[in-house]
KOLSERO-362824 format. One record per atom (N, C-alpha, C): x negated, y negated, z negated; atom name; residue number from 1. Coordinates in pm, whole numbers, padded with zeros to 5 digits. Each point is the difference from the previous one (the first is absolute). Layout:
N
px py pz atomo num
X Y Z CA NUM
...
end
This chain:
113
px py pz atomo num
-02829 -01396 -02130 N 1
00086 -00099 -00061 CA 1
-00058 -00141 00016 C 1
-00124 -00021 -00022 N 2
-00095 -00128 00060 CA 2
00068 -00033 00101 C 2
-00001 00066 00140 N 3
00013 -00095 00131 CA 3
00144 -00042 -00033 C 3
00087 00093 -00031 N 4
00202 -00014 -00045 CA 4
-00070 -00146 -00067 C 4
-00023 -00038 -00121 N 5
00033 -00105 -00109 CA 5
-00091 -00119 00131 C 5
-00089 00002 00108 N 6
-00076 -00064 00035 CA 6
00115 -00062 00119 C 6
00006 00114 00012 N 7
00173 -00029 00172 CA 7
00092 -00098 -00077 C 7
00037 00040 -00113 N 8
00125 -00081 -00111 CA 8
-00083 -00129 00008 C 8
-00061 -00028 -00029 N 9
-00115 -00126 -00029 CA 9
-00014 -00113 00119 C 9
-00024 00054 00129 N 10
-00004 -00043 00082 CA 10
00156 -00056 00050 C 10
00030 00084 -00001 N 11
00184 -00066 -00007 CA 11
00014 -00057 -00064 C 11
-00004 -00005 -00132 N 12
00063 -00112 -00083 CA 12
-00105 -00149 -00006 C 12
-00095 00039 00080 N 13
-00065 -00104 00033 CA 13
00025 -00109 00129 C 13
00086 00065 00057 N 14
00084 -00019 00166 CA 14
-00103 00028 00095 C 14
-00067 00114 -00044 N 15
-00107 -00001 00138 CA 15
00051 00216 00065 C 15
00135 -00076 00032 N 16
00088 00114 00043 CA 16
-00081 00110 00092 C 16
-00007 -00102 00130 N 17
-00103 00080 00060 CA 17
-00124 00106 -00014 C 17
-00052 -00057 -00094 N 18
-00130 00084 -00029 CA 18
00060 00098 -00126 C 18
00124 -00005 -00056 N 19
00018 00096 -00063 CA 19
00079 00105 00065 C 19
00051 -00027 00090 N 20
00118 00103 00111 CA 20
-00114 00049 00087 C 20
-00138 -00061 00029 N 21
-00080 00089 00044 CA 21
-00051 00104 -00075 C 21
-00073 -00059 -00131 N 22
-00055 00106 -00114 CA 22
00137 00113 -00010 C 22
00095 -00040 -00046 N 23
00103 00129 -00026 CA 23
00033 00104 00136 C 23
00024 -00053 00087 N 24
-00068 00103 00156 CA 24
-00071 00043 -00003 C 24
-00126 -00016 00003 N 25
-00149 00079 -00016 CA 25
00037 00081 -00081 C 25
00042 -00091 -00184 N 26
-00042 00111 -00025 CA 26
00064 00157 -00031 C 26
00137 -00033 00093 N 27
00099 00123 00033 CA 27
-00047 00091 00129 C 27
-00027 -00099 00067 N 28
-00104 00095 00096 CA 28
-00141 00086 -00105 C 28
-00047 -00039 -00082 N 29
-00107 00055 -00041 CA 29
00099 00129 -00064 C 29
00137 00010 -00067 N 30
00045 00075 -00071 CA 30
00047 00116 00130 C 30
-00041 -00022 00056 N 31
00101 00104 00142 CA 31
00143 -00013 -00009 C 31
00085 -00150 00009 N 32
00067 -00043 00024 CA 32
00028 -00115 00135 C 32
00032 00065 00123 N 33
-00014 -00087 00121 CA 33
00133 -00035 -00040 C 33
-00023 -00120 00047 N 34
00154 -00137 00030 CA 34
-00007 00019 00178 C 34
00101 -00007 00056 N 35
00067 -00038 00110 CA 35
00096 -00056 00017 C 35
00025 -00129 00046 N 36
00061 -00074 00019 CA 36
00146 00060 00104 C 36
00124 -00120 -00071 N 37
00106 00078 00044 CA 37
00064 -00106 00179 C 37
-00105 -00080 -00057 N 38
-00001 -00076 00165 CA 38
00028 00058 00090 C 38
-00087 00094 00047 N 39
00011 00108 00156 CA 39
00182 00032 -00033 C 39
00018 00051 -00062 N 40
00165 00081 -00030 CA 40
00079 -00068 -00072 C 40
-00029 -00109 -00092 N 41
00128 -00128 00010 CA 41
00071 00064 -00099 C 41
-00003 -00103 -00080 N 42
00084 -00001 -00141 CA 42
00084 00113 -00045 C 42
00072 00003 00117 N 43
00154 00071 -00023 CA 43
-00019 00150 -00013 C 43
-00144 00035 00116 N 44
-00023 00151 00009 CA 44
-00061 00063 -00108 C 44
-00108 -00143 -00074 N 45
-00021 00075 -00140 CA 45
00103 00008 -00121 C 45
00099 -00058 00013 N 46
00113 -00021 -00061 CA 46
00057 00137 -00010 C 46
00017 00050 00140 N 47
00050 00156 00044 CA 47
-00072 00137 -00009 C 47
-00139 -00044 -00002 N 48
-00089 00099 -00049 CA 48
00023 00034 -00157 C 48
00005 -00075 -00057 N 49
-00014 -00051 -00148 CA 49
00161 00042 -00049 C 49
00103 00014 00058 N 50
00089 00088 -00021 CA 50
00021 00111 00077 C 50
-00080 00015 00049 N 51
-00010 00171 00093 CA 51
-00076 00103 -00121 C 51
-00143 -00112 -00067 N 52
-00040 00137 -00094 CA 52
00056 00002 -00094 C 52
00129 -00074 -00052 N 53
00005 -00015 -00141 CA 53
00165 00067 00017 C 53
-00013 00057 00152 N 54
00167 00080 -00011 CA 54
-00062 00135 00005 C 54
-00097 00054 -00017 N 55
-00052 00109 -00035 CA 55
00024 00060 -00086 C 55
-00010 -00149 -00159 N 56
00044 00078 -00101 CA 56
00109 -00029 -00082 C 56
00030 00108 -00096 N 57
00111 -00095 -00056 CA 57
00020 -00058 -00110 C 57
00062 -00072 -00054 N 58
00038 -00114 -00071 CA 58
-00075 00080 -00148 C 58
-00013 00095 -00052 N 59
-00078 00097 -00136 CA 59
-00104 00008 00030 C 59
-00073 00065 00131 N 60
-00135 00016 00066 CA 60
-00079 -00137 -00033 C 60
00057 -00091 00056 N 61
-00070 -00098 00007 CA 61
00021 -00092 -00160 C 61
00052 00007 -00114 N 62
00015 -00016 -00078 CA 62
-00063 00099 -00153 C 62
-00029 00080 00048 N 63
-00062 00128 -00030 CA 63
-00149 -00006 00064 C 63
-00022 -00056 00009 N 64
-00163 00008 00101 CA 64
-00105 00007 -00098 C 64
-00123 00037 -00006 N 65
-00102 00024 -00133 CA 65
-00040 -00114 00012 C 65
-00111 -00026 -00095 N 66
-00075 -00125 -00012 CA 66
-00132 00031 00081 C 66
-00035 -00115 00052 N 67
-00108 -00021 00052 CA 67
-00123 -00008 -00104 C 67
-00068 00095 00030 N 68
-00150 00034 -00071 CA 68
-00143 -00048 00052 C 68
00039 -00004 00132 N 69
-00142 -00058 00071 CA 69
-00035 -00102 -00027 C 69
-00146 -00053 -00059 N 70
-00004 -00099 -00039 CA 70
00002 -00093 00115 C 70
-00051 00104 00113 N 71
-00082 -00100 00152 CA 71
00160 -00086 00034 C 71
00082 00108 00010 N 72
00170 -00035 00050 CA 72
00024 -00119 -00056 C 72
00024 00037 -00180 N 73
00032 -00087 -00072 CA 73
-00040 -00174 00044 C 73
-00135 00004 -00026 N 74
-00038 -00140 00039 CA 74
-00024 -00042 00143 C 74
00060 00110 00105 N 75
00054 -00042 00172 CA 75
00122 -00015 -00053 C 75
00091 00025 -00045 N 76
00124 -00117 -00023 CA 76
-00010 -00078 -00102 C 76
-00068 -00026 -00065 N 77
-00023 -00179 -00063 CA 77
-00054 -00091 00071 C 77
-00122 00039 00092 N 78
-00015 -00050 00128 CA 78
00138 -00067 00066 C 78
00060 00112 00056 N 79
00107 -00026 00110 CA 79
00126 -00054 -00084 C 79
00045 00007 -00126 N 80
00099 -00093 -00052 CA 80
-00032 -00136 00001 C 80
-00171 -00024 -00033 N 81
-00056 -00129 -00033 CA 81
00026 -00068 00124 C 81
-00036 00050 00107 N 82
-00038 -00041 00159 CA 82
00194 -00040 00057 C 82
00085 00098 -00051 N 83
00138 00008 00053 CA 83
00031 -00153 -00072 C 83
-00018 -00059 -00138 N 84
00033 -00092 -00032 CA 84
-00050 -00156 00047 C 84
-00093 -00011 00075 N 85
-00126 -00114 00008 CA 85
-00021 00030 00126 C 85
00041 00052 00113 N 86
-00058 00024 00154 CA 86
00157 00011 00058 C 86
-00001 -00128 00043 N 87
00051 -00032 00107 CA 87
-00014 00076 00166 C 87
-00138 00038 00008 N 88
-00071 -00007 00153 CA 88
00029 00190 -00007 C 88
00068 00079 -00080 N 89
00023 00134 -00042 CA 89
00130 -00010 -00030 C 89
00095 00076 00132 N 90
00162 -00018 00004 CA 90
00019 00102 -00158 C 90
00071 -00104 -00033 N 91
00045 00081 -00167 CA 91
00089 00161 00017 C 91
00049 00030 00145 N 92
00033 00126 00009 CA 92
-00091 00096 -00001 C 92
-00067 -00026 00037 N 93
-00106 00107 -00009 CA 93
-00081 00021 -00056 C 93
-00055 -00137 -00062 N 94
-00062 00022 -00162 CA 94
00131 00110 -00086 C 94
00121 -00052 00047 N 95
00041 00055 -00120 CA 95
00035 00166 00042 C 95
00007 00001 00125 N 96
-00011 00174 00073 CA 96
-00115 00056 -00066 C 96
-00093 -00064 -00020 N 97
-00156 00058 -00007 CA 97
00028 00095 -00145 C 97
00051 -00102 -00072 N 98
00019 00037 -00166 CA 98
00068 00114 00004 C 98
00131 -00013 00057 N 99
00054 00137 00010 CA 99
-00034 00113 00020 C 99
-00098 -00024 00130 N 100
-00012 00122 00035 CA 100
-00091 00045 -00096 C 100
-00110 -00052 -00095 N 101
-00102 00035 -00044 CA 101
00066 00037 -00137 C 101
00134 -00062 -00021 N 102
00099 00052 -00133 CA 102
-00006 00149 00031 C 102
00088 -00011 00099 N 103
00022 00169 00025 CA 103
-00042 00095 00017 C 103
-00187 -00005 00055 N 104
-00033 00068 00078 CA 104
-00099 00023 -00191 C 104
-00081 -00081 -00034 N 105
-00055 -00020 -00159 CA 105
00030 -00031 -00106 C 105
00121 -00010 -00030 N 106
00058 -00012 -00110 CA 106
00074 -00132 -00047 C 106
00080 -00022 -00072 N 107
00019 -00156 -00068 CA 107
-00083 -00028 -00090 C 107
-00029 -00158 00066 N 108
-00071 -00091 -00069 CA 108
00026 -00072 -00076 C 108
-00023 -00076 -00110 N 109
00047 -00192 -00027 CA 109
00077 -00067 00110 C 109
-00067 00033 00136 N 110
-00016 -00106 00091 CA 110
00126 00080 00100 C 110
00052 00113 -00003 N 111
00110 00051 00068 CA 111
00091 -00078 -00042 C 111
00106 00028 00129 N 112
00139 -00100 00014 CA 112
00105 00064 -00109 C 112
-00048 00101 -00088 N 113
00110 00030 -00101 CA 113
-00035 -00008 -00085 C 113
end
């Protein structure tokens, strides 16, 4: 929770940069890789991002358990924090990221429902 309130800090300090680095790291440290949607372009994560979410249906995904992991938990406070304040991180795929980690670990705070 230190480095989270330290990342917040640095942002609200405008020293964006060095906090969109710290919150990378330290999602990489959580075994959360980011890949950028550059190579495949907006639209395809757009289409990915409704390819997994026609999997399930409208109860499934409304019905989903809660997320228990603490590690998870605070890899999407990370990645909500980072989706709001990082520009240089296409907001589709920050916001793909969430999803998938909704679905695959549970709902969070930080899930889109």
């Amino acid at each position: 929770k230190v480095v989270y309130y330290s990342m917040c800090s640095l942002a609200a300090s405008l020293k964006l940069p060095e906090s969109i680095e710290m919150g990378l790291d330290t999602l990489s440290k959580l075994g959360i890789e980011l890949q950028g949607c550059e190579s495949r372009g907006m639209e395809a994560c757009v289409q990915e991002t409704k390819d997994l979410l026609a999997g399930y249906t409208e109860d499934e995904i409304l019905n989903t358990r809660r997320m228990t992991d603490p590690t998870m938990i605070m890899a999407m406070k990370f990645l909500g924090k980072l989706e709001t304040m990082s520009q240089s991180m296409p907001k589709t795929f920050g916001t793909q990221r969430i999803i998938e980690l909704s679905l695959e670990h549970g709902m969070s705070p930080v899930s889109p429902i």
